[in-house]
Wavefront OBJ file of the C-alpha trace (Angstrom):
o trace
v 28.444 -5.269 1.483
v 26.044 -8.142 1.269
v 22.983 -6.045 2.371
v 24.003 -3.534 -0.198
v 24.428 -6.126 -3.019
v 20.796 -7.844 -2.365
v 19.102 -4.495 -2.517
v 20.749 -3.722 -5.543
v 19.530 -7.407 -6.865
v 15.763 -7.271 -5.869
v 15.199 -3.713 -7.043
v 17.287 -4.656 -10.244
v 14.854 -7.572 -10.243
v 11.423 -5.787 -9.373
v 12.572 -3.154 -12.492
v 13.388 -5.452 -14.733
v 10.252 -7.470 -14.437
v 7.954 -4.648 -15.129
v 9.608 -3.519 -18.433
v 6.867 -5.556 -21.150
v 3.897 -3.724 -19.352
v 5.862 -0.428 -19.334
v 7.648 -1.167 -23.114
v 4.004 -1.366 -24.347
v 2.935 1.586 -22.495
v 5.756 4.003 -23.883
v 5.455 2.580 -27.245
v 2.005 3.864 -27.030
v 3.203 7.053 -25.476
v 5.420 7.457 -28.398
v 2.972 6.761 -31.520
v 0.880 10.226 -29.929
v 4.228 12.504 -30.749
v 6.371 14.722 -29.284
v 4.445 16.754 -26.479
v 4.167 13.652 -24.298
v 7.597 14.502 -22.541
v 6.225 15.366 -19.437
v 3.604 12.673 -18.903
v 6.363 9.659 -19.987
v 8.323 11.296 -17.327
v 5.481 11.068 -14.668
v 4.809 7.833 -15.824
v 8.186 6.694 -14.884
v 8.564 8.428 -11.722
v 5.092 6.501 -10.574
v 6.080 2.638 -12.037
v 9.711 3.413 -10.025
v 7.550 4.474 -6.717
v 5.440 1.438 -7.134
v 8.349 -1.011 -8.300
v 10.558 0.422 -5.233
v 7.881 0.743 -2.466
v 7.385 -3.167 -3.085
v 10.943 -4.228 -2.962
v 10.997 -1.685 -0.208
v 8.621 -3.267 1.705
v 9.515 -7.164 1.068
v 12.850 -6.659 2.839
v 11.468 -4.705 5.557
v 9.296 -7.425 6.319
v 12.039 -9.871 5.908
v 13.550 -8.079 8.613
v 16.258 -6.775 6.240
v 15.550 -2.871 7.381
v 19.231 -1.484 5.816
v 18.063 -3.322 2.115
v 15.057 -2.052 2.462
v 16.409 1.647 2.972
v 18.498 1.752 0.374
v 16.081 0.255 -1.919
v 14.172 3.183 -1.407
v 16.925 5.878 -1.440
v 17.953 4.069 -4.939
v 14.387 4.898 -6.284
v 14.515 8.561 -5.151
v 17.800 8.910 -6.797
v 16.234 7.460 -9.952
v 13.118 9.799 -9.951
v 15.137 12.603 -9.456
v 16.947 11.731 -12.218
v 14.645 11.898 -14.274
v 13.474 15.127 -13.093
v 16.401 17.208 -13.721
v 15.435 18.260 -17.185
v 12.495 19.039 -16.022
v 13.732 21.083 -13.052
v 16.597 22.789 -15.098
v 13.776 23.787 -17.546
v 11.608 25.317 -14.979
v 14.426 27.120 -13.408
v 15.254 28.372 -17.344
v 11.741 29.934 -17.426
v 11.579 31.328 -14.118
v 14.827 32.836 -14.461
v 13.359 34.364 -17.877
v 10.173 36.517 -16.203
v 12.396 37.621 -13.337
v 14.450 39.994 -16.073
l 1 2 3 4 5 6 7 8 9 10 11 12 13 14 15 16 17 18 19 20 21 22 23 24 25 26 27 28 29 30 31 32 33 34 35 36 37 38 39 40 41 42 43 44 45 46 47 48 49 50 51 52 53 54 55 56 57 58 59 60 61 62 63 64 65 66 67 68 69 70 71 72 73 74 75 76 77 78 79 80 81 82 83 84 85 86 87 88 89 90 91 92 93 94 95 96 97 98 99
């Protein structure tokens, strides 16, 4: 339970400290319109890799192997997350030139 509540802190942490570069970035994102869905998505998916590979990597090194795992599980469940529009959508249109 411990383990499990410092992972949840550092990568809480790591995320939260990133959000002014990342704010900035989207705002810019948004001001270009609409048909920047895709991109802000990939965007997002890479900060998360980055953010979690680093809190990922501090416990391992700390010798905290089990934080460090689910550190890492917690930022796959986060990019696929944000995926599942995404996915659903492509499904939607691949469903649509196999009739």
């Amino acid at each position: 339970p411990f383990q499990l509540g410092a992972a949840v802190t550092v990568l809480i942490y790591i995320l939260s400290s990133t959000t002014d570069g990342i704010t900035t970035f989207f705002s810019f994102v948004e001001s270009l319109g609409d048909g920047y869905g895709i991109i802000k998505a990939l965007i997002k998916a890479s900060l998360i890799t980055v953010a979690t590979k680093l809190g990922c990597d501090i416990c391992k090194e700390n010798g905290n192997i089990l934080v460090g795992d689910v550190i890492e599980l917690g930022g796959k469940m986060m990019i696929l997350a944000i995926s599942v529009p995404y996915l659903s959508s492509a499904i939607k249109i691949s469903a649509e030139f196999l009739e």
